[in-house]
PDB file of N, CA, C and O in Angstrom:
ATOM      1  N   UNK A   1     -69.763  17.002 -20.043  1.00  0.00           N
ATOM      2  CA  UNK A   1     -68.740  17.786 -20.715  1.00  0.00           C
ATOM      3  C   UNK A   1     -69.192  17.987 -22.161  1.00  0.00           C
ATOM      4  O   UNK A   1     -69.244  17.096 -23.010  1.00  0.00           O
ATOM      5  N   UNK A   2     -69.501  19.235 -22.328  1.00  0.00           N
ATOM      6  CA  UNK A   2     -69.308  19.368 -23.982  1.00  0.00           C
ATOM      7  C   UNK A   2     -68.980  18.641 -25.115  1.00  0.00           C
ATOM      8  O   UNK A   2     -68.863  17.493 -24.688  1.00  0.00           O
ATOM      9  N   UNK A   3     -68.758  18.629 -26.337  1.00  0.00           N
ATOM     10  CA  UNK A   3     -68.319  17.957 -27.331  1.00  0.00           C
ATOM     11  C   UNK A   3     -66.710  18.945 -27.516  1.00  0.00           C
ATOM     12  O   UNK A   3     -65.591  18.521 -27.806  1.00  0.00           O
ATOM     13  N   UNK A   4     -67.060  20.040 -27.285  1.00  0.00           N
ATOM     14  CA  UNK A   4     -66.026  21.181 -28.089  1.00  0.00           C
ATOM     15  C   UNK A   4     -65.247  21.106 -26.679  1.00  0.00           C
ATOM     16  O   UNK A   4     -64.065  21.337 -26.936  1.00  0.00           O
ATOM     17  N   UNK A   5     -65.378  20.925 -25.567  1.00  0.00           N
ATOM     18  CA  UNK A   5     -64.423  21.058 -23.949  1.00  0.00           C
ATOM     19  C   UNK A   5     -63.892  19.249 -24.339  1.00  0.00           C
ATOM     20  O   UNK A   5     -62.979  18.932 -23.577  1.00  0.00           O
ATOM     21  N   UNK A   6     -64.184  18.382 -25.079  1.00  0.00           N
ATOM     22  CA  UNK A   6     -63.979  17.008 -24.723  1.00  0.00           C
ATOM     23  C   UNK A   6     -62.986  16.972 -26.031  1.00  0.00           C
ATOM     24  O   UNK A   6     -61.866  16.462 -26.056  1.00  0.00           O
ATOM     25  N   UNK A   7     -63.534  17.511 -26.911  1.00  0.00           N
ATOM     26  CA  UNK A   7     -62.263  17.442 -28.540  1.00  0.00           C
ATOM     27  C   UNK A   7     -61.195  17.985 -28.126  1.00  0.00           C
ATOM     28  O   UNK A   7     -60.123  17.399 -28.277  1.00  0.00           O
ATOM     29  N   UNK A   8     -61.261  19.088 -27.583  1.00  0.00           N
ATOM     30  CA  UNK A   8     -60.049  20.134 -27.068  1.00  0.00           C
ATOM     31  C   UNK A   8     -59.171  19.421 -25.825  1.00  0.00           C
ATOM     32  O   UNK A   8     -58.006  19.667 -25.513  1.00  0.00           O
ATOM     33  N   UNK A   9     -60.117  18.441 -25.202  1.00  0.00           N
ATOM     34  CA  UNK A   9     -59.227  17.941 -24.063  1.00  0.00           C
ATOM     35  C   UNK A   9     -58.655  16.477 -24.962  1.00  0.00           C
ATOM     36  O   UNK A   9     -57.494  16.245 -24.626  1.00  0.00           O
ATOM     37  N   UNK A  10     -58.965  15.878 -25.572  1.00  0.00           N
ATOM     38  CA  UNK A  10     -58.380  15.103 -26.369  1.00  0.00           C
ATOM     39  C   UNK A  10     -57.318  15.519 -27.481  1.00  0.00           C
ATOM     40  O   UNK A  10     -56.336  14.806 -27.688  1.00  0.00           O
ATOM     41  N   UNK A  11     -57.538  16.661 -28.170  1.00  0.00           N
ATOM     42  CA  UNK A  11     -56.476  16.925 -28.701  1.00  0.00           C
ATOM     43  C   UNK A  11     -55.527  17.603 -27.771  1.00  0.00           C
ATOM     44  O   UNK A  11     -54.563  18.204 -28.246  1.00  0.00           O
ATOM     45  N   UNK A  12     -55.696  17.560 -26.663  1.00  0.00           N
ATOM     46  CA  UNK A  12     -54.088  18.144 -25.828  1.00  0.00           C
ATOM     47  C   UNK A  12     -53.553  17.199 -25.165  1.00  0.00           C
ATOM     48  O   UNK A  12     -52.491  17.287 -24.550  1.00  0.00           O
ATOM     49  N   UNK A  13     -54.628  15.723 -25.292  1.00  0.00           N
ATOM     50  CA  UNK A  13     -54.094  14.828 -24.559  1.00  0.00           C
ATOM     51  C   UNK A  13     -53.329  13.860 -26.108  1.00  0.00           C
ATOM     52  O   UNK A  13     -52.724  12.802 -25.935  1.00  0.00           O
ATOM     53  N   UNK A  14     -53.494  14.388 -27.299  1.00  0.00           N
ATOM     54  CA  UNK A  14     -52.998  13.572 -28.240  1.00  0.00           C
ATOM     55  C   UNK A  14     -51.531  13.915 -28.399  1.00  0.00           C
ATOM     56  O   UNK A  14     -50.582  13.169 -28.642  1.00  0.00           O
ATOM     57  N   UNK A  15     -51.597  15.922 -28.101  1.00  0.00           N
ATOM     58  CA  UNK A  15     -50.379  16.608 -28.261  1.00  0.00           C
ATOM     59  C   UNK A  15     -49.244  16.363 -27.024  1.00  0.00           C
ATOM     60  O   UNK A  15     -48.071  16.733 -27.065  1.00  0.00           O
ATOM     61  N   UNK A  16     -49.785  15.771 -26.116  1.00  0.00           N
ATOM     62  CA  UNK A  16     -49.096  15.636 -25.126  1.00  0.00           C
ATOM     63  C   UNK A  16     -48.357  13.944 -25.001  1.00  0.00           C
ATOM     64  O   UNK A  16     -47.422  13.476 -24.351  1.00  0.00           O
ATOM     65  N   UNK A  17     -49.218  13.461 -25.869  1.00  0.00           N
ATOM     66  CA  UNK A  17     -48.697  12.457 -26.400  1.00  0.00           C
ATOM     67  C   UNK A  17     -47.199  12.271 -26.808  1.00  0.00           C
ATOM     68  O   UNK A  17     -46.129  11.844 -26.375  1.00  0.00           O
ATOM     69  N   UNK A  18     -47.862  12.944 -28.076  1.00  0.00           N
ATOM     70  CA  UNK A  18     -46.423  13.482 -28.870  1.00  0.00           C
ATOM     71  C   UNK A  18     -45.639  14.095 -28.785  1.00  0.00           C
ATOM     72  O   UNK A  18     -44.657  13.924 -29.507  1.00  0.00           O
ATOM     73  N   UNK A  19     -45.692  15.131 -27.842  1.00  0.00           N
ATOM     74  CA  UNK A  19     -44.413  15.732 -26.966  1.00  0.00           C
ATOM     75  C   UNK A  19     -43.588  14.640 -26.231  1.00  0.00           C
ATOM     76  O   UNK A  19     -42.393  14.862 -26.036  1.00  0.00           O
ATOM     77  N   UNK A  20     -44.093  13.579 -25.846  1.00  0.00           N
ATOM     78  CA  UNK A  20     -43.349  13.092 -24.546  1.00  0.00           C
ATOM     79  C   UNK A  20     -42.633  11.813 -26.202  1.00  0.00           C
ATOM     80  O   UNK A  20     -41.482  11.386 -26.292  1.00  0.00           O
ATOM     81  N   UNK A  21     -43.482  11.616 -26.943  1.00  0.00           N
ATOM     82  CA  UNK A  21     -42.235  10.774 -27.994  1.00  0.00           C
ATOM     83  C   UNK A  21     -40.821  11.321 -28.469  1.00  0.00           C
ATOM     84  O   UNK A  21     -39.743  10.726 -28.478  1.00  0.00           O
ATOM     85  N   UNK A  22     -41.179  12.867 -28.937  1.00  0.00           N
ATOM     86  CA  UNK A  22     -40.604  13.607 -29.106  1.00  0.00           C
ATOM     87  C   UNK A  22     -39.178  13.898 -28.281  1.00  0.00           C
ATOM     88  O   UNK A  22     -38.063  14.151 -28.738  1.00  0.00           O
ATOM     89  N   UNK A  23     -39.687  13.751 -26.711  1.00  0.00           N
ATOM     90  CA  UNK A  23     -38.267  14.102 -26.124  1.00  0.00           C
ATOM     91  C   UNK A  23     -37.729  12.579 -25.860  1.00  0.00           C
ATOM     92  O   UNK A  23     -36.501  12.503 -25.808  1.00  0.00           O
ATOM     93  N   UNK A  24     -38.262  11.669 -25.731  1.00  0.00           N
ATOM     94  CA  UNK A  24     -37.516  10.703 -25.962  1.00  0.00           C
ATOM     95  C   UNK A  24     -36.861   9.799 -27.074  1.00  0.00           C
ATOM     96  O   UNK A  24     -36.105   8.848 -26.878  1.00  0.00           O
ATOM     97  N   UNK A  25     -37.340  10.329 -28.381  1.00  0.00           N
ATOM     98  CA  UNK A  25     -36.656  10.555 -29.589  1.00  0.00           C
ATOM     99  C   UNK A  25     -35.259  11.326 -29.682  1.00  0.00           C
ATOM    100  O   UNK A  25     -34.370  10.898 -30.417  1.00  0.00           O
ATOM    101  N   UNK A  26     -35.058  12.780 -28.707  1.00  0.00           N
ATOM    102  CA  UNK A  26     -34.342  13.948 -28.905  1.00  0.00           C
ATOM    103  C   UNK A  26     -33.237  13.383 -27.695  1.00  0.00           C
ATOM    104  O   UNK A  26     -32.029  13.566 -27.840  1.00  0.00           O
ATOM    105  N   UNK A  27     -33.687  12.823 -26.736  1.00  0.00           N
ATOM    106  CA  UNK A  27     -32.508  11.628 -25.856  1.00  0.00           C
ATOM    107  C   UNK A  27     -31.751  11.080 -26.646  1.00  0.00           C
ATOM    108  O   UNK A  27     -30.567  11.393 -26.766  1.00  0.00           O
ATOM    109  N   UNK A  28     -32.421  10.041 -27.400  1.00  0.00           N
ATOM    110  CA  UNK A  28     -31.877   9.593 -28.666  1.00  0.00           C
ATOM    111  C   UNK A  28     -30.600  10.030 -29.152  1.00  0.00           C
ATOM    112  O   UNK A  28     -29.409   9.754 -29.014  1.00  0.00           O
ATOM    113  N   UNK A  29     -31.264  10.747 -29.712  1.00  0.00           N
ATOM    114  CA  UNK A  29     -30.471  11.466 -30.700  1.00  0.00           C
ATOM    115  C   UNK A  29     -29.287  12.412 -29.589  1.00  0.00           C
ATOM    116  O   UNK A  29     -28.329  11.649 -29.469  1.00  0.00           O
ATOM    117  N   UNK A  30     -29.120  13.158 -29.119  1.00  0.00           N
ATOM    118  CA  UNK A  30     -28.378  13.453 -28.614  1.00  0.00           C
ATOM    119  C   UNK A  30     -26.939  12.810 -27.980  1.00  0.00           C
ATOM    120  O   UNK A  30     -25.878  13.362 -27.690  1.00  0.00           O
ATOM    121  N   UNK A  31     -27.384  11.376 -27.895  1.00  0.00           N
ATOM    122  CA  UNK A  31     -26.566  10.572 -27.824  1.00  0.00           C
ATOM    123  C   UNK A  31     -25.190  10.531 -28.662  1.00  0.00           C
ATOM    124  O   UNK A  31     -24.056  10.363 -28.214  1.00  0.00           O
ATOM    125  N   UNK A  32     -25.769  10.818 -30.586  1.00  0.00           N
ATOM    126  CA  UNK A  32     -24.998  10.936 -31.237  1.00  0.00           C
ATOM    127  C   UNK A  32     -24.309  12.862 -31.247  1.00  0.00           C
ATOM    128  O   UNK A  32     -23.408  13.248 -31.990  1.00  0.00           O
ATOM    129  N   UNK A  33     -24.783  13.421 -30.595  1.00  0.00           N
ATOM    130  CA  UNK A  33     -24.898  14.904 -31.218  1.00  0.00           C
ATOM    131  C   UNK A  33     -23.366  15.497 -30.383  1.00  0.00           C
ATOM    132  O   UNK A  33     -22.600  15.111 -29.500  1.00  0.00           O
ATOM    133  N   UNK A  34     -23.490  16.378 -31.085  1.00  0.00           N
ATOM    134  CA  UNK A  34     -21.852  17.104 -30.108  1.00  0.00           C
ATOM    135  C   UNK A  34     -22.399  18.034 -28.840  1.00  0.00           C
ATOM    136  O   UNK A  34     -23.598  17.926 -28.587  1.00  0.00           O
ATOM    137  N   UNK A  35     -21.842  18.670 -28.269  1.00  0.00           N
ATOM    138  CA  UNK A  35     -21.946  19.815 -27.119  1.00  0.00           C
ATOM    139  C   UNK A  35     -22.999  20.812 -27.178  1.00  0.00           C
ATOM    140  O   UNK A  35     -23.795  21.113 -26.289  1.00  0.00           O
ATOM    141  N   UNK A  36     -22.865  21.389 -28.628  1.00  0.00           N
ATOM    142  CA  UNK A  36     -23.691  22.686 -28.819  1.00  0.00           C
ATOM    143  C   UNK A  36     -25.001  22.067 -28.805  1.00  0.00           C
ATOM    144  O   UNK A  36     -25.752  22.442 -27.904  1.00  0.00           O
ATOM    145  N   UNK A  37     -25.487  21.076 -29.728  1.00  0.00           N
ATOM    146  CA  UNK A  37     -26.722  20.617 -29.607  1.00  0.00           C
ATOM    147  C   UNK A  37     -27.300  20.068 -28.147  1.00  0.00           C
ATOM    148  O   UNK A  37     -28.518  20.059 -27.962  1.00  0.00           O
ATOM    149  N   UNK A  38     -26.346  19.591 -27.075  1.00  0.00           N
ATOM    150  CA  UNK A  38     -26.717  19.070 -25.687  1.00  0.00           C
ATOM    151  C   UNK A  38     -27.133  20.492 -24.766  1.00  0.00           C
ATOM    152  O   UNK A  38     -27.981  20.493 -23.874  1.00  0.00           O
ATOM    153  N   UNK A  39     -26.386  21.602 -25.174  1.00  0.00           N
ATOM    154  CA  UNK A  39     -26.439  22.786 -24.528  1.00  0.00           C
ATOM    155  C   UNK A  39     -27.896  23.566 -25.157  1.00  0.00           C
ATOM    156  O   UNK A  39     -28.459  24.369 -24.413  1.00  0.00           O
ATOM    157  N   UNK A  40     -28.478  23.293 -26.559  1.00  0.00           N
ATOM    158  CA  UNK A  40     -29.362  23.741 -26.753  1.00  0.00           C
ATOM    159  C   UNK A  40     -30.407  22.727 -25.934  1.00  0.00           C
ATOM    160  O   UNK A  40     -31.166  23.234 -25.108  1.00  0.00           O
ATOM    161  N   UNK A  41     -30.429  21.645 -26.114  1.00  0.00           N
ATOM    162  CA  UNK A  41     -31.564  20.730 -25.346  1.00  0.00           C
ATOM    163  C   UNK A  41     -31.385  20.978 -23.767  1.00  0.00           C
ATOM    164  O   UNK A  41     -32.041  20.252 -23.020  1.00  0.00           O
ATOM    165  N   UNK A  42     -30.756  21.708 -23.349  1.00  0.00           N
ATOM    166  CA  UNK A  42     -30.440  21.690 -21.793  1.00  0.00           C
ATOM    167  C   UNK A  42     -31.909  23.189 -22.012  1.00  0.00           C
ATOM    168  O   UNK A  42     -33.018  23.176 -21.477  1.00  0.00           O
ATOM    169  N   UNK A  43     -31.489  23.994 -22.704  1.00  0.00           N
ATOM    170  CA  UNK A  43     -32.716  24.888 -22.327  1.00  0.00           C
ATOM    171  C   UNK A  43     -34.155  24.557 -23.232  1.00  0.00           C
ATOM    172  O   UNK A  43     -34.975  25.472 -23.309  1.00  0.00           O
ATOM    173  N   UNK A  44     -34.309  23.884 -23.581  1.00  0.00           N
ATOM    174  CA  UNK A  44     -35.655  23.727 -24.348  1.00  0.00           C
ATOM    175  C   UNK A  44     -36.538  22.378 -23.229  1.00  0.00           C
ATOM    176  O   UNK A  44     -37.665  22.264 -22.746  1.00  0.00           O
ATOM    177  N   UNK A  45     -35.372  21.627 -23.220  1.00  0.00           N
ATOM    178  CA  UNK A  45     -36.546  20.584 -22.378  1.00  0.00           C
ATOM    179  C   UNK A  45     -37.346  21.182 -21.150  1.00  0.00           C
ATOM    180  O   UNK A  45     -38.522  20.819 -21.105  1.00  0.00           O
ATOM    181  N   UNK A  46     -36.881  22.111 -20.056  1.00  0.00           N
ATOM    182  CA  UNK A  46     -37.887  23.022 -19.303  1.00  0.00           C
ATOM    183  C   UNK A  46     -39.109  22.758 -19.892  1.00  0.00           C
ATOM    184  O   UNK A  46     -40.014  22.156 -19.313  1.00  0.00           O
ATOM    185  N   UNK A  47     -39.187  23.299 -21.324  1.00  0.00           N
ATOM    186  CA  UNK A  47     -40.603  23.598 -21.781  1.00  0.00           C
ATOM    187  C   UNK A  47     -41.060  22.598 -21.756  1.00  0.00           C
ATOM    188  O   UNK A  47     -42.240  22.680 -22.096  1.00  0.00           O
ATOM    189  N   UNK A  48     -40.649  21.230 -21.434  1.00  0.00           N
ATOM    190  CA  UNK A  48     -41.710  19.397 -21.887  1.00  0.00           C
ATOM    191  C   UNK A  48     -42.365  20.028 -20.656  1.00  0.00           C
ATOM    192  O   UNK A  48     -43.589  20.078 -20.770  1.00  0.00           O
ATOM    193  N   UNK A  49     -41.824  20.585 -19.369  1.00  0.00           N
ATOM    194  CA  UNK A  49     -42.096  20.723 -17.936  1.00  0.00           C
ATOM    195  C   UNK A  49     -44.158  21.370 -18.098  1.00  0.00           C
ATOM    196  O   UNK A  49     -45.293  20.972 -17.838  1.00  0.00           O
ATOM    197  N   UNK A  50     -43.295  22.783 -18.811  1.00  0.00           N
ATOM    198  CA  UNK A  50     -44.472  23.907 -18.638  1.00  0.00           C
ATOM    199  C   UNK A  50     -45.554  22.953 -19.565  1.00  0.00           C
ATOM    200  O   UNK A  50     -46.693  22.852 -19.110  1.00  0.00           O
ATOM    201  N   UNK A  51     -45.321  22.437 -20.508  1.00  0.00           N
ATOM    202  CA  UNK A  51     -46.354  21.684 -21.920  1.00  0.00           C
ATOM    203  C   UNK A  51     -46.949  20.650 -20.764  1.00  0.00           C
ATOM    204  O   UNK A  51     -48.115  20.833 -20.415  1.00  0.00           O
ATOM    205  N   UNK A  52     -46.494  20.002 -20.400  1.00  0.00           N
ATOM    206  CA  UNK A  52     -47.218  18.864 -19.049  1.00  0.00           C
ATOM    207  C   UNK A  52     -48.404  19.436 -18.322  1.00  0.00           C
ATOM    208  O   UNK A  52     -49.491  18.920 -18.061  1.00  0.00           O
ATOM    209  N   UNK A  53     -47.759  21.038 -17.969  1.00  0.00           N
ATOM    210  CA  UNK A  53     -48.986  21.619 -16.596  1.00  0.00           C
ATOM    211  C   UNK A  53     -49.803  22.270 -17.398  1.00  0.00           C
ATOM    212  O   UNK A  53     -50.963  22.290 -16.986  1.00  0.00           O
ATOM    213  N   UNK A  54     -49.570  22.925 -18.608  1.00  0.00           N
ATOM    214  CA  UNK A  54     -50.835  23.186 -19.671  1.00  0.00           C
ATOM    215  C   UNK A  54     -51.833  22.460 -20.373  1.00  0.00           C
ATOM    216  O   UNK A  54     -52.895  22.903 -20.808  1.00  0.00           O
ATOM    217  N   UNK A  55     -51.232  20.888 -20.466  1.00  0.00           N
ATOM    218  CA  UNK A  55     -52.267  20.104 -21.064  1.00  0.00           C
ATOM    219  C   UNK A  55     -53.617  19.892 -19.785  1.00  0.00           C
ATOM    220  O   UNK A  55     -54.677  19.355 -20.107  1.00  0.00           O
ATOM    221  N   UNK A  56     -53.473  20.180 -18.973  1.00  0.00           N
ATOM    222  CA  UNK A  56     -54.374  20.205 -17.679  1.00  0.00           C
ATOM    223  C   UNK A  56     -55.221  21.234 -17.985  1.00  0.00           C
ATOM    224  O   UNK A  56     -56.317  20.990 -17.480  1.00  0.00           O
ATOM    225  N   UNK A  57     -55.219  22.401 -18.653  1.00  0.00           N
ATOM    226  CA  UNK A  57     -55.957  23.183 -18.672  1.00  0.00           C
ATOM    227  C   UNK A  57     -56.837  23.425 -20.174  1.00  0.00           C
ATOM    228  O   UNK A  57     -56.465  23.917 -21.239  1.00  0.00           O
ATOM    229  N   UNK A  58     -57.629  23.080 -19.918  1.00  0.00           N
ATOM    230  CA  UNK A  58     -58.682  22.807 -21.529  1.00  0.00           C
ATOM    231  C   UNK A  58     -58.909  24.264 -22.002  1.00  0.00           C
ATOM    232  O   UNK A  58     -60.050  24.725 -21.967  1.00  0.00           O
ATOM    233  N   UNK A  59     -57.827  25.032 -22.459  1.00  0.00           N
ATOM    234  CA  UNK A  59     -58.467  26.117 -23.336  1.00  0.00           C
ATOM    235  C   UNK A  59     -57.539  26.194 -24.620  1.00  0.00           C
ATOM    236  O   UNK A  59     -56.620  25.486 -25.030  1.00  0.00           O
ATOM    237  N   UNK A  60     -58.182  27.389 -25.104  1.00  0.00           N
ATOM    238  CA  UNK A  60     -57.380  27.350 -26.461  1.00  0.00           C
ATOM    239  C   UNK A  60     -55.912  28.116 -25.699  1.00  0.00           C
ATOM    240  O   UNK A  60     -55.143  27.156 -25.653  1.00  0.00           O
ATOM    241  N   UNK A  61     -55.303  29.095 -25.212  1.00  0.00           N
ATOM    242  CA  UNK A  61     -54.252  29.286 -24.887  1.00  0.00           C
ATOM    243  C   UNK A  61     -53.434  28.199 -24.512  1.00  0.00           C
ATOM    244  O   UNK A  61     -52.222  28.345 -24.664  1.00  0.00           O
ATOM    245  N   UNK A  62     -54.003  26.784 -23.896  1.00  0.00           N
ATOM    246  CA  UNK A  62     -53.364  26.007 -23.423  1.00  0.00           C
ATOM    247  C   UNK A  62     -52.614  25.194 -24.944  1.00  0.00           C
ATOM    248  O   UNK A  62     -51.521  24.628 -24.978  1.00  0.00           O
ATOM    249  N   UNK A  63     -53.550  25.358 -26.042  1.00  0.00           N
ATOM    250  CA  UNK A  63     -53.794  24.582 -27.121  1.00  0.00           C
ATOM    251  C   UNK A  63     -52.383  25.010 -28.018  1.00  0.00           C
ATOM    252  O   UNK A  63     -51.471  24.255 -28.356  1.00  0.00           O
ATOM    253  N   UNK A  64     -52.477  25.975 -28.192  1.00  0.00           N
ATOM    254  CA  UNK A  64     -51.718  27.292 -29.170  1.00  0.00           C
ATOM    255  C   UNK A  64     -50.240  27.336 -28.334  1.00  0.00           C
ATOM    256  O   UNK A  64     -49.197  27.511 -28.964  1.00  0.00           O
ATOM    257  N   UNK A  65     -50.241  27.187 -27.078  1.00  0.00           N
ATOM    258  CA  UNK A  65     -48.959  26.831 -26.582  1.00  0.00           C
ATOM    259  C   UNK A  65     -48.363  25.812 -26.397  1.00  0.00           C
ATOM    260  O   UNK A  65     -47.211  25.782 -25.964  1.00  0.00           O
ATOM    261  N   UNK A  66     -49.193  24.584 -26.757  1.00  0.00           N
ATOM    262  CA  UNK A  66     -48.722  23.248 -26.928  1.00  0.00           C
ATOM    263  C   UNK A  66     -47.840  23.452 -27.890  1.00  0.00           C
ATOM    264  O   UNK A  66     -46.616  23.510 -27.772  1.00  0.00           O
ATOM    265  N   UNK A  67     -48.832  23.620 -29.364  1.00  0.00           N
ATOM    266  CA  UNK A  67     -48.708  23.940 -30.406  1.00  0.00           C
ATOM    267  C   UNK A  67     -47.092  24.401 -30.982  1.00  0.00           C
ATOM    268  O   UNK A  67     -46.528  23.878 -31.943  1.00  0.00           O
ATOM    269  N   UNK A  68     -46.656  25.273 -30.308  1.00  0.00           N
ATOM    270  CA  UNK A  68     -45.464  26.182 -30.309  1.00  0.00           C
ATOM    271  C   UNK A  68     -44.369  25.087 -29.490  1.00  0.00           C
ATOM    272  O   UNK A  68     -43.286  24.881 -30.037  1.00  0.00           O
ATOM    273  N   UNK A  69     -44.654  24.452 -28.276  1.00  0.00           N
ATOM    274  CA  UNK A  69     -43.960  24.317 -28.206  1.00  0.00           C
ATOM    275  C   UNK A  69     -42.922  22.750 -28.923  1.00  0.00           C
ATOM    276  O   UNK A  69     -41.719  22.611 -29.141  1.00  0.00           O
ATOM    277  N   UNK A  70     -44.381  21.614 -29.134  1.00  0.00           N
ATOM    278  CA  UNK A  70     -44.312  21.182 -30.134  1.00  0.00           C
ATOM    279  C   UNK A  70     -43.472  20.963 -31.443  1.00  0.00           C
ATOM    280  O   UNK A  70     -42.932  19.977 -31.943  1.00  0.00           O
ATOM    281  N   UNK A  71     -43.576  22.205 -31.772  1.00  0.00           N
ATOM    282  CA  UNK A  71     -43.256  23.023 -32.856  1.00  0.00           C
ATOM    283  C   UNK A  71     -41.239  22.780 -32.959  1.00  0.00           C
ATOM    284  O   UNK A  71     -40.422  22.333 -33.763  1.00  0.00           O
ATOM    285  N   UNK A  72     -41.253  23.561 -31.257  1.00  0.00           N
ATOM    286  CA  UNK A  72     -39.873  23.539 -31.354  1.00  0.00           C
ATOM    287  C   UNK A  72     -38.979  22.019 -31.525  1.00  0.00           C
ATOM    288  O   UNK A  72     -38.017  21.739 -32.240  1.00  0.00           O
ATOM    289  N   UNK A  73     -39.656  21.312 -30.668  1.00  0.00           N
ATOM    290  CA  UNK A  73     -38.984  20.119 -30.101  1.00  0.00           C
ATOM    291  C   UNK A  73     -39.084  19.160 -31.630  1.00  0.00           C
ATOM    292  O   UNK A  73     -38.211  18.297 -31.722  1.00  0.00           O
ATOM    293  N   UNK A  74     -40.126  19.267 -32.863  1.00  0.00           N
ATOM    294  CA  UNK A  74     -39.817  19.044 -34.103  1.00  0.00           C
ATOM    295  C   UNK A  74     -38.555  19.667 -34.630  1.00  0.00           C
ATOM    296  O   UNK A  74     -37.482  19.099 -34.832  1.00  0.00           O
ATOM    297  N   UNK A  75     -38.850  20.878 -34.811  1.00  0.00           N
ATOM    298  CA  UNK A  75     -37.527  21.378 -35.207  1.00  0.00           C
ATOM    299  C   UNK A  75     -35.858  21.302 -34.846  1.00  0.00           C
ATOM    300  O   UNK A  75     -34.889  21.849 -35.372  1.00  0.00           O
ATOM    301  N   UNK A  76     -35.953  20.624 -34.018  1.00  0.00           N
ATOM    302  CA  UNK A  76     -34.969  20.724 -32.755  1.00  0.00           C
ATOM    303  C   UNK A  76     -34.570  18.978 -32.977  1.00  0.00           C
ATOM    304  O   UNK A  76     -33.424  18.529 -32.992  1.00  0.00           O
ATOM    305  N   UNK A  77     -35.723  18.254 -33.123  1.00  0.00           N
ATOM    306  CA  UNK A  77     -35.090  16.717 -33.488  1.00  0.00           C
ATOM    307  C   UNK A  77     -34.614  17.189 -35.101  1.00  0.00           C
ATOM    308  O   UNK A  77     -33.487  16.836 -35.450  1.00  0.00           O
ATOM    309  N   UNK A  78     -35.085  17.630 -35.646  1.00  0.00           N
ATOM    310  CA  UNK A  78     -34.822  17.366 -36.964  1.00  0.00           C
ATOM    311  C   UNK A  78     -33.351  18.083 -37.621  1.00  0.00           C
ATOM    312  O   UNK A  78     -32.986  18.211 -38.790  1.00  0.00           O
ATOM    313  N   UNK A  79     -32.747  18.451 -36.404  1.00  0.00           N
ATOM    314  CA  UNK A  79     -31.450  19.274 -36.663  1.00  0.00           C
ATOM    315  C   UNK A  79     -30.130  18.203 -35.732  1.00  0.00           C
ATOM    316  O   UNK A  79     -28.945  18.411 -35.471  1.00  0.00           O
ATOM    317  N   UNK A  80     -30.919  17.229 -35.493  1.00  0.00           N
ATOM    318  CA  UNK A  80     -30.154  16.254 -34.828  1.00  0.00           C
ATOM    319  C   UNK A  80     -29.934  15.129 -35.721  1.00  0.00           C
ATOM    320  O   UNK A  80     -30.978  14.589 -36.085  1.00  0.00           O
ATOM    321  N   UNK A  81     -29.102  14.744 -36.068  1.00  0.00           N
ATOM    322  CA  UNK A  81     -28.624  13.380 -36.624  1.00  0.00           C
ATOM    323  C   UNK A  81     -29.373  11.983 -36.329  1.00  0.00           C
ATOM    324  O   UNK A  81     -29.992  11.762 -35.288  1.00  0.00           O
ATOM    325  N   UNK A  82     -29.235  11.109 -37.350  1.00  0.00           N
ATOM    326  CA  UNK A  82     -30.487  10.415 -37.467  1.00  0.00           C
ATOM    327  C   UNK A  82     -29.612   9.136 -36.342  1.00  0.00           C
ATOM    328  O   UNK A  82     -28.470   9.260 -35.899  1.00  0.00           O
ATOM    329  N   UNK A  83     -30.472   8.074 -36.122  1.00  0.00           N
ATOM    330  CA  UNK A  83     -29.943   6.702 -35.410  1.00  0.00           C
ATOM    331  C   UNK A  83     -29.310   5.996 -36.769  1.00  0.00           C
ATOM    332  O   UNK A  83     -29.949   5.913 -37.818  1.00  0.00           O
ATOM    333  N   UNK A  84     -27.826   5.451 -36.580  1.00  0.00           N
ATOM    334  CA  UNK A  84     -27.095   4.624 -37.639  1.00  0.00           C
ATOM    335  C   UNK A  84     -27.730   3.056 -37.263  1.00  0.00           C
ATOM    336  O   UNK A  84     -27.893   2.526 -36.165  1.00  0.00           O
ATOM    337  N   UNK A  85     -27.940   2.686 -38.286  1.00  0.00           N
ATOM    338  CA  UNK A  85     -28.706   0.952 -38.325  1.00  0.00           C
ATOM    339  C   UNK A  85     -27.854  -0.006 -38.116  1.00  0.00           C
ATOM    340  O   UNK A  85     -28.230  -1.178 -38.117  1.00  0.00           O
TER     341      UNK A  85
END
């Protein structure tokens, strides 16, 4: 395997990492959250689905759509209320 097919498969296996913290962070949190925020996570988690069967595929489209979706599930914890200590 390449160097550039083996970086690329490691960084989707790093991003895929962090997707799967991510939604179990956003469990979390939802716990505390009201309705509207449970109804937005009802349609975004699908995408942990599609991000799972793309990290299988070593290209840059696979990469750039991690990327995005990533993207959301940051944005999306960070509009959720934090854990009280």
């Amino acid at each position: 395997m390449s160097n550039i097919t083996s970086d690329l498969k490691n960084e989707l296996q790093n991003s895929l990492t962090s997707l799967q913290t991510l939604r179990d962070e956003i469990r979390v949190r939802l716990h505390l959250a009201g309705m509207e925020a449970k109804d937005a996570w009802s349609k975004l988690e699908p995408t942990i689905l599609d991000a799972e069967k793309l990290a299988g595929d070593v290209s840059e489209t696979s990469r750039n759509a991690l990327h995005d979706i990533l993207q959301k599930l940051k944005d999306f914890r960070s509009s959720l209320p934090e854990r009280s200590s």
